[in-house]
C-alpha positions in Angstrom: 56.7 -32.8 36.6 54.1 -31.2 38.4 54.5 -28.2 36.3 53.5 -30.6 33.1 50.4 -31.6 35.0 49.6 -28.3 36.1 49.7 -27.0 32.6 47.6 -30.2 31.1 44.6 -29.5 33.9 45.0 -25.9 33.4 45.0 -26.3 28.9 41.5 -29.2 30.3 39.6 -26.0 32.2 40.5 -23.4 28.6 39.2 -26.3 26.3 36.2 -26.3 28.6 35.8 -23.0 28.9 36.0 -22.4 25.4 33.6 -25.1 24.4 30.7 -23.2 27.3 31.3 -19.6 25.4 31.1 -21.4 22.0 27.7 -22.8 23.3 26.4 -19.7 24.5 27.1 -17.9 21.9 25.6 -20.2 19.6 22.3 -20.2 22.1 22.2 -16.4 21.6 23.0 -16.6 18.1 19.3 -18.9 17.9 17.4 -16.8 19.7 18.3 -13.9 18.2 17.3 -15.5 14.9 14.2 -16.8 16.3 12.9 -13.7 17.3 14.0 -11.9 13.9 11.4 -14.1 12.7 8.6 -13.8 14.3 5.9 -11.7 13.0 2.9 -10.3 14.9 0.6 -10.4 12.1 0.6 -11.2 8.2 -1.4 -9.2 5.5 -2.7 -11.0 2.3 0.0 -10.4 0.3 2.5 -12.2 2.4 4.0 -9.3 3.9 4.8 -10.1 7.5 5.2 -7.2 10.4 6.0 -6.7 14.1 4.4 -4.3 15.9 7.8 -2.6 16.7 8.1 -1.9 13.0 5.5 1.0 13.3 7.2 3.0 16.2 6.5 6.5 15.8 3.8 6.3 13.4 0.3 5.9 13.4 -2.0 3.0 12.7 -5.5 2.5 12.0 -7.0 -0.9 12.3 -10.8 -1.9 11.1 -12.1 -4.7 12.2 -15.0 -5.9 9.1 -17.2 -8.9 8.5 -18.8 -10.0 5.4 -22.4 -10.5 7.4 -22.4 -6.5 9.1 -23.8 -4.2 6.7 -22.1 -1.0 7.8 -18.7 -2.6 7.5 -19.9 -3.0 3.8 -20.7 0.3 3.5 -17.4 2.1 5.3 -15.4 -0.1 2.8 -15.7 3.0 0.4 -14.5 5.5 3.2 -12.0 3.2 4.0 -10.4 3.0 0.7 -10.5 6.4 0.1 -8.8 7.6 3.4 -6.0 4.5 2.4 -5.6 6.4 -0.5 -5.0 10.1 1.1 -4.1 9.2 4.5 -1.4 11.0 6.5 2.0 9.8 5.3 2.8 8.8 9.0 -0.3 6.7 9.3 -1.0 2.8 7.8 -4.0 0.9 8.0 -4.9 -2.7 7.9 -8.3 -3.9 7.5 -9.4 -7.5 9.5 -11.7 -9.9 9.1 -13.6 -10.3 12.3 -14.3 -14.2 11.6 -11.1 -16.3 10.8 -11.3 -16.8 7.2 -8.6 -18.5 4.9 -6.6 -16.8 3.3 -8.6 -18.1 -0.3 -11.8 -16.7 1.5 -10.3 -13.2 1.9 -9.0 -13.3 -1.4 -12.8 -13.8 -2.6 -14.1 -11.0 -0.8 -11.3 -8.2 -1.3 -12.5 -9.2 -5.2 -16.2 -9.3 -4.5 -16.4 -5.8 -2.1 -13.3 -3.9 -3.8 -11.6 -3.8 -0.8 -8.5 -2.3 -1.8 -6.9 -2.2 1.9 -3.9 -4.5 3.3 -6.0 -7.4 5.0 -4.8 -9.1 7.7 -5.0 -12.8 7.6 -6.6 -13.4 11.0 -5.2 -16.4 13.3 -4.4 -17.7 16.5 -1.1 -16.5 16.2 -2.3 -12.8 15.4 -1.5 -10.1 18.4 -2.9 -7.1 18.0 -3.0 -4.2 20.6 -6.0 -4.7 21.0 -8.7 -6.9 22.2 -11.0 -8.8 19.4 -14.1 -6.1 19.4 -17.4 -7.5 20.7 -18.9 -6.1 17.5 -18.5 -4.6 14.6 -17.9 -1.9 12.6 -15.1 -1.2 15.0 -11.7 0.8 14.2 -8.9 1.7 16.7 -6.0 3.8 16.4 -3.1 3.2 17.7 -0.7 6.0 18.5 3.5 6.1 18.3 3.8 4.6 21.6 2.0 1.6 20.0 -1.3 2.0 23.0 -4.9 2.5 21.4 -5.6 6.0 21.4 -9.1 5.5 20.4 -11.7 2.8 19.6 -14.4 3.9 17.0 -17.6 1.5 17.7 -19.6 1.8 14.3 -19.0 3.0 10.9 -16.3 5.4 10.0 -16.1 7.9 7.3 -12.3 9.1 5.6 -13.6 12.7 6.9 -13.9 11.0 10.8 -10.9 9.5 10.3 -8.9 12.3 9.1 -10.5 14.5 11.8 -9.5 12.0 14.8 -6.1 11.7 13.8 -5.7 15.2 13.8 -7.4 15.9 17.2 -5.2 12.9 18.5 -1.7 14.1 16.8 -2.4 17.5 18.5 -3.0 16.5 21.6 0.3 14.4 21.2 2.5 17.5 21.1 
């Protein structure tokens, strides 16, 4: 008889022992799919990324407002560097004042600004620290650290020149 009750208890501490990995795994299971999605940042288009996606490349990110004239003027430089940048290199344009995403729609229309825009929120992290003015452009090396901070307007030669100086002192 004591067998039977040894075996009952002993079946009592598997069921709860089953139930406690069952709940665990489901924990992990949820944060595991929380952090799948979260994003770091979202462009206009609705593409979201995490900084971690950009792990061995380069990144250039331009901080613009509508109301700074030289970010006006860079926008041309800007686009054209977009257009024959490194193929290891991306870059995202943002909006210095927290626009909707209506408002930036209006002014990649209005100023040609044919760059992936970030939608700028609170929920935005960036490696990097809002400027305290503008034009300003960092780049942001494999590692994902800023490698340099360019305070005022940028040309696509600057740009292309930077990189390089960077990439070889990388190696």
């Amino acid at each position: 008889m004591r067998l039977t009750a040894f075996n009952v208890k002993q079946q009592g501490q598997v069921k709860v022992l089953l139930v406690g990995l069952l709940l665990a795994a489901a924990l992990s299971a949820g944060v595991m799919t929380w952090q799948a999605m979260q994003k770091d940042f979202e462009t206009l288009d609705g593409s979201q990324y995490r900084w971690s996606e950009f792990s061995g490349e380069w990144v250039v990110v331009n901080y613009f407002a509508e109301w700074c004239a030289p970010c006006l003027r860079e926008i041309p430089e800007l686009v054209a560097f977009n257009a024959d940048k490194p193929a290891d290199t991306t870059l995202f344009a943002v909006s210095y004042d927290p626009l909707s995403k209506d408002r930036i729609r209006e002014l990649k229309n209005q100023y040609q600004i044919h760059l992936p825009l970030v939608v700028p929120n609170e929920k935005m992290l960036m490696p990097m620290e809002r400027p305290p003015y503008l034009p300003a452009t960092f780049i942001i090396g494999p590692d994902g650290s800023v490698k340099k901070t360019l305070m005022g307007e940028v040309s696509e030669t600057l740009l292309k020149e930077t990189l390089t100086a960077l990439k070889s002192q990388t190696l």
